[in-house]
Residue, then its C-alpha position, 0 to 999 in steps of 0.5 A: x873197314x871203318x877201323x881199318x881207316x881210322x888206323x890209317x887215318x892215325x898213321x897219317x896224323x902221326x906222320x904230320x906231327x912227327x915230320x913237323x918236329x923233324x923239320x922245325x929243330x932250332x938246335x941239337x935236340x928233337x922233341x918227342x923223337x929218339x936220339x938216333x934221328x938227331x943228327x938225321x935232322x941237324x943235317x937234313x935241314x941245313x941241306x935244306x936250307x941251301x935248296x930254299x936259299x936257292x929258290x927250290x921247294x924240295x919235298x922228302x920222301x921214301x925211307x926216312x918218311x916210312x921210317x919216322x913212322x915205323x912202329x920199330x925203334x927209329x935208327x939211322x938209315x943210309x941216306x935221306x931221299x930229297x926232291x925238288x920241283x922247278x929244276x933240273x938235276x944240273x941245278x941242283x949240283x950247281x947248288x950242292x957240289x960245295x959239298x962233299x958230293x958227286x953224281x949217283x948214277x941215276x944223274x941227281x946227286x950224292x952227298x956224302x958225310x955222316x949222314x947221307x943224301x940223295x937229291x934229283x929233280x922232279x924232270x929227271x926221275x927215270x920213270x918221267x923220262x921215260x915217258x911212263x907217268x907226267x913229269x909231276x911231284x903229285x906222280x911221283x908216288x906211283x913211280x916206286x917198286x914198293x907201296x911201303x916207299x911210295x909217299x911224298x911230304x912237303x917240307x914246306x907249310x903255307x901259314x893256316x893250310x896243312x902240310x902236303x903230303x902224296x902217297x899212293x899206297x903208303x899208308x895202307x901199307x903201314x896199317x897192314x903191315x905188309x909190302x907189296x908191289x907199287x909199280x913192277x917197272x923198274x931199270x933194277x930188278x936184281x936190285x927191287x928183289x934183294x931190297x925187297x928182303x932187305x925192307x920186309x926183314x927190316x920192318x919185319x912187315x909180311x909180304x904182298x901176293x903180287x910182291x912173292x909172285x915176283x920174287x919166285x919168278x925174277x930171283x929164277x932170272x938173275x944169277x948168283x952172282x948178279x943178285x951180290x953184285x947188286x948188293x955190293x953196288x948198292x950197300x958195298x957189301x954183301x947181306x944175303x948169299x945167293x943160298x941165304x936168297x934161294x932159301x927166302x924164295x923156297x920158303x915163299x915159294x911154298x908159302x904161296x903154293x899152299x895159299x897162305x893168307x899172309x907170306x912172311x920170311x923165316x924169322x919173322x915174328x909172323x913166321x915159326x921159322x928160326x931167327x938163323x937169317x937176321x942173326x947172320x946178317x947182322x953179325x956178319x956185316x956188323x951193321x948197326x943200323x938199316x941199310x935200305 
């Protein structure tokens, strides 16, 4: 036990310091991070700027926090996640539509470029709309489908306190190097099961009881097609047929019916499967680096 919060402990102190560099780069180069997060920060922290000179305290979160952690080699994700406090989504497009943008269809907004963002006001998340949990930054955590998303960090530090940061499972998860569910309600279920693959092939982590429980029950729901047109809405392209997702949810269903204590995918270094699912991704969507 003790060692286990010592583990946790460490994560959350290298997150501090890694996101402290990311966010305090003066020119082209990051200390102590890999190149591939440059331009990641270069561009984030300009968005950034606009948000501050605007009065707005925005706070990063999801992927790209998860991502300057992760014990893998950092690359270049899809897109960075922004909140902020004190606004409504109109605000933000007003602040941000000089830029390549448009409204994402969760109503906050889409910038576009070499590196990509998403910004929504706290008030406009789905889940406080929906009346599901208090419209507040420090909920915010508990409102994603999977505990390896669900942290918030303040981009800002007041002078002699340390930097803010909201997770509600985050951390554990990391240590444990497995996925789970952190909140079942979501308006995307097709969606959470296909990221679900997508994140545990990724950040080749196991996969939580409750999380492959859902995965055999919901995938049963969704056709084929409707599990690659999630896909496609989401990633504008196609990473698992529907016999590549039929073939995971076999594999976990077998996983969980002879109760093994940790469910991972075929090709996993926790699996004795073959490498034939990675490999065929990244062949056939040439993708360089992940999409989330």
């Amino acid at each position: 036990m003790a060692s286990r919060q010592q583990d946790i402990a460490g994560i959350e102190r290298r997150l501090r310091q890694r996101l402290g560099r990311f966010l305090h780069i003066s020119d082209s180069v990051v200390p102590s991070l890999p190149a591939a997060i440059t331009p990641i920060s270069v561009a984030t922290n300009e968005v950034l700027r606009l948000l501050r000179d605007a009065g707005l305290h925005a706070y990063i979160w999801g992927g790209v926090v998860r991502d300057l952690i992760a014990a893998r080699r950092i690359r270049l994700p899809r897109d960075v996640d922004i909140v902020v406090d004190g606004a409504r989504n109109d605000d933000v497009w007003r602040i941000l539509q000089h830029l390549p943008s448009r409204r994402n269809r969760f109503g906050g907004v889409h910038v576009e470029g070499a590196v990509e963002f998403d910004v929504f006001a706290v008030p406009d998340a789905w889940t406080f709309r929906s009346g599901f949990f208090p419209a507040g930054i420090e909920y915010l955590p508990r409102t994603t489908f999977l505990d390896v998303e669900a942290v918030v960090v303040d981009t800002e530090v007041s002078r002699g306190r340390a930097r803010r940061v909201f997770s509600h499972g985050f951390f554990e998860s990391m240590a444990d190097r497995r996925i789970e569910i952190n909140y079942q309600n979501n308006p995307y279920p097709a969606l959470c099961i296909v990221r679900s693959f997508e994140i545990a092939r990724h950040l080749d982590f196991a996969i939580g009881h409750r999380l492959a429980a859902y995965l055999v029950t919901e995938s049963a729901r969704f056709s084929g097609v409707q599990l690659e047109e999630a896909q496609r809405s989401h990633y504008g392209a196609i990473k698992y047929t529907e016999r590549d997702i039929r073939q995971l949810v076999a594999s976990i269903k077998a996983q969980v019916e002879s109760d093994s204590e940790r469910i991972s995918l075929p090709g996993s270094s926790m699996s004795q499967g073959s490498l034939w699912l990675a490999s065929r991704s990244r062949i056939e969507t040439g993708e360089k680096g992940p999409t989330l």
